[in-house]
N, CA and C atoms as a LAMMPS dump frame, in Angstrom:
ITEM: TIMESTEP
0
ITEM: NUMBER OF ATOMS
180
ITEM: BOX BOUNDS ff ff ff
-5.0000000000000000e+02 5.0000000000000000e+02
-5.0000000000000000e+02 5.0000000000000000e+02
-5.0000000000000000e+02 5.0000000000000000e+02
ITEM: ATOMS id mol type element x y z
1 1 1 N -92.859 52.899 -164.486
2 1 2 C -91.931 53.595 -163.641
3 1 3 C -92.588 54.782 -162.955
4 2 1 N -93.328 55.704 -163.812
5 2 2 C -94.104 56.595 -163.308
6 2 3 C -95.085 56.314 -161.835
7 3 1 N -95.343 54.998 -161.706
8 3 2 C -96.163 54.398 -160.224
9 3 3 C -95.461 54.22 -159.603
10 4 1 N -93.755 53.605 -160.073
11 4 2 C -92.644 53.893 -158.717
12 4 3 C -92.612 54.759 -158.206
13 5 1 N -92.249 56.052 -159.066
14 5 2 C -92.069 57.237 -158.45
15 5 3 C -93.465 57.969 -157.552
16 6 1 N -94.502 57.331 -157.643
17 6 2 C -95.779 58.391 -157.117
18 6 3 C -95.961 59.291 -158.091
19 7 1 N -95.708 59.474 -159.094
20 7 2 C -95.699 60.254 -160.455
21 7 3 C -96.811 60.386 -161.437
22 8 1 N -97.581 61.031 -162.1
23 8 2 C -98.528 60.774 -163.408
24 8 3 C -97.617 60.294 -164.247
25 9 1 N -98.284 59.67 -165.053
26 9 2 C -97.382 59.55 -166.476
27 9 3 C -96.463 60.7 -167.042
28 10 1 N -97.664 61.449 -167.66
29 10 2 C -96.802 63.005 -167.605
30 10 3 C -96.186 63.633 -166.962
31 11 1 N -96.239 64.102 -165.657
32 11 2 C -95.075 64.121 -164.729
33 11 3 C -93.907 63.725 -165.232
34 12 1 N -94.048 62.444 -164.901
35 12 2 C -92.448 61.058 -165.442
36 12 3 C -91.95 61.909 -166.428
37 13 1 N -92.965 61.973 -167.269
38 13 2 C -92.313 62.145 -168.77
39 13 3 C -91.505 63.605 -168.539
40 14 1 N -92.132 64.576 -167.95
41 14 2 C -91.594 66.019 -167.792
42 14 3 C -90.225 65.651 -167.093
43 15 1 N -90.052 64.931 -166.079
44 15 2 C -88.945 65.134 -165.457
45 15 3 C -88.098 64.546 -165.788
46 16 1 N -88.307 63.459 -166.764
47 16 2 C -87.385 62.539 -167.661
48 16 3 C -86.605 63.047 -168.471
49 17 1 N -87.495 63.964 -168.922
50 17 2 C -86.76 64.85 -169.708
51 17 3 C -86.195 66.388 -169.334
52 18 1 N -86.422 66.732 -168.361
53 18 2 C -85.77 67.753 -168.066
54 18 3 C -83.887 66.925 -167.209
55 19 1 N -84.003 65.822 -166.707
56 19 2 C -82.86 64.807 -166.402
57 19 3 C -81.724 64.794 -167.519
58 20 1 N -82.713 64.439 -168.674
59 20 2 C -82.195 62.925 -169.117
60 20 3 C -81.95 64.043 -170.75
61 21 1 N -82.677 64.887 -171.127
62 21 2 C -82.543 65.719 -172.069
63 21 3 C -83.811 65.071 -173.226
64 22 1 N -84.055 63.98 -173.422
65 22 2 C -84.804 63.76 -174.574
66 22 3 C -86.282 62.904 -174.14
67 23 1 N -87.011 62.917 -174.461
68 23 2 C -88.838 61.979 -173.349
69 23 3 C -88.482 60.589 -173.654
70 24 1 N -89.209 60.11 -172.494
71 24 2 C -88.369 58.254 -172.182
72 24 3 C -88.849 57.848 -173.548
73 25 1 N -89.652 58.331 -174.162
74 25 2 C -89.79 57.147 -176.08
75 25 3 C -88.817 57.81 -176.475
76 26 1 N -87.934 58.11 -176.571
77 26 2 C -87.4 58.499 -177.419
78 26 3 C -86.109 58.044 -177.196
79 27 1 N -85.769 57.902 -175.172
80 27 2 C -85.086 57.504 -175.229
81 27 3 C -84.816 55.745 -175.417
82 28 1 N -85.644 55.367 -175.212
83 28 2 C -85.693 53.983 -175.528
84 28 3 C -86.003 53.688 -176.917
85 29 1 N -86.096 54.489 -177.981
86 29 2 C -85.724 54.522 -179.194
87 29 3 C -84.56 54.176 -179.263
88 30 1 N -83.482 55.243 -179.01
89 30 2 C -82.425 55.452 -178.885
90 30 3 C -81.324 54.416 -178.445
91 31 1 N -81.717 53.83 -177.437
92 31 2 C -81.119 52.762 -177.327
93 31 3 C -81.399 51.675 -177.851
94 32 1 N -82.971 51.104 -178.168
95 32 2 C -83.347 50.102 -179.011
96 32 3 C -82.323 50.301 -180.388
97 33 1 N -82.184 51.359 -180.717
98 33 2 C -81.061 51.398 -182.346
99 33 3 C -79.835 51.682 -182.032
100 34 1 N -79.314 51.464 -180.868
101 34 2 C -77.737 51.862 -180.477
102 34 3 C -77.432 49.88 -180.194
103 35 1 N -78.426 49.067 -179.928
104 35 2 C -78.515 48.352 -179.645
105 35 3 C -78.757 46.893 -181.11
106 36 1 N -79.2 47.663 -181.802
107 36 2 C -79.25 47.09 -183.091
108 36 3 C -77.638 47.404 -183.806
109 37 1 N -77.316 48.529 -183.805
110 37 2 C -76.208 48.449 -184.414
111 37 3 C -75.291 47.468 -183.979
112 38 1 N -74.658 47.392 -182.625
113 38 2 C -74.298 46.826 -181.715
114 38 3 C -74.384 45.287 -182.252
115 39 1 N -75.798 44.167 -182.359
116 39 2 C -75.788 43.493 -182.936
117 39 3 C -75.097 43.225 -184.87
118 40 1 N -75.399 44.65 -184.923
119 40 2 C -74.893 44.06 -186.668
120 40 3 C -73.023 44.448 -186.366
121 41 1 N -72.238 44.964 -185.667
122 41 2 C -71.017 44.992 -185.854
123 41 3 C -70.387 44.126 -185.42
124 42 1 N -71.529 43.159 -184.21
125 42 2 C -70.739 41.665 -183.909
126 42 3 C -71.108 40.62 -184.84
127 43 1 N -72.08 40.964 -185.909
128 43 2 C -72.339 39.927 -186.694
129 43 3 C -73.241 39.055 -186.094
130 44 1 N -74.155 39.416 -185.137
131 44 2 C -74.645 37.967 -184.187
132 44 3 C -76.072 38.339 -184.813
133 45 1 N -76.068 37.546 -186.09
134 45 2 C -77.376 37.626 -186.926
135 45 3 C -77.63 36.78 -188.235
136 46 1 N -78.385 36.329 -188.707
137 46 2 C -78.328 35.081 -189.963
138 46 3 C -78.84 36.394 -190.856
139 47 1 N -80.152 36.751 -190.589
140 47 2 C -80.516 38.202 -191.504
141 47 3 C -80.934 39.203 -190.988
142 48 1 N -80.684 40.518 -191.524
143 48 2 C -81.427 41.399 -190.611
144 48 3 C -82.553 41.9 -190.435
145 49 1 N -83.479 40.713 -190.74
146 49 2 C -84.736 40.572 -190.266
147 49 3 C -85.107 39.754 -188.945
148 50 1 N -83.83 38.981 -188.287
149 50 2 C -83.616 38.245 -187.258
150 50 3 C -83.052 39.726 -186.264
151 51 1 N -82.593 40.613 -186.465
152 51 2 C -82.335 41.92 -185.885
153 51 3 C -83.866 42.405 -185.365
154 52 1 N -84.482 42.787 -186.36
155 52 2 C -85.554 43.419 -186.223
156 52 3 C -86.628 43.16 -185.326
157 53 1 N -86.824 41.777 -185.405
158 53 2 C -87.409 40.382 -185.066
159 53 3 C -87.167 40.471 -183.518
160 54 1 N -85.382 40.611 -182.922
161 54 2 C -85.23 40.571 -181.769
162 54 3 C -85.553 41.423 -180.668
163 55 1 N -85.311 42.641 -181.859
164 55 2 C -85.724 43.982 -180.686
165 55 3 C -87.045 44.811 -181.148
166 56 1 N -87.977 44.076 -181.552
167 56 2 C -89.473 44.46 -181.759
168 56 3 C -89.888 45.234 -182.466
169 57 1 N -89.351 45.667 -183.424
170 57 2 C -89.108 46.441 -184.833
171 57 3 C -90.644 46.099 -185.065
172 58 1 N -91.338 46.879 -186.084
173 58 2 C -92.471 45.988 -186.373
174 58 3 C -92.183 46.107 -187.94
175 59 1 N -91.23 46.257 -188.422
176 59 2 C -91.219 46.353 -189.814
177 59 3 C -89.734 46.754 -190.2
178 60 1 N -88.77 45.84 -191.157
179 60 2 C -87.237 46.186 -191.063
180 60 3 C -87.709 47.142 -192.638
């Protein structure tokens, strides 16, 4: 995203977070586990290592 914008990496990251309140890893943390929960309250899972598995966890 940072080459969309004409941006350094760091740049991105500074203004991402002066936006957005928290640096884009963190925010895509954030949603990667807002997104896991999400899966376990619909149940759309055999184990939740098939969770982990989906959204690139490297270790449940």
């Amino acid at each position: 995203m940072a080459q969309q914008y004409c941006l350094s990496r760091r740049q991105f990251q500074r203004k991402f977070k002066e936006e957005v309140g928290v640096s884009p890893e963190s925010y895509f943390r954030i949603v990667k586990f807002q997104k896991s929960l999400q899966l376990l309250k619909n149940g759309q899972y055999n184990r939740l290592s098939d969770i982990a598995y989906k959204l690139g966890y490297a270790d449940h």
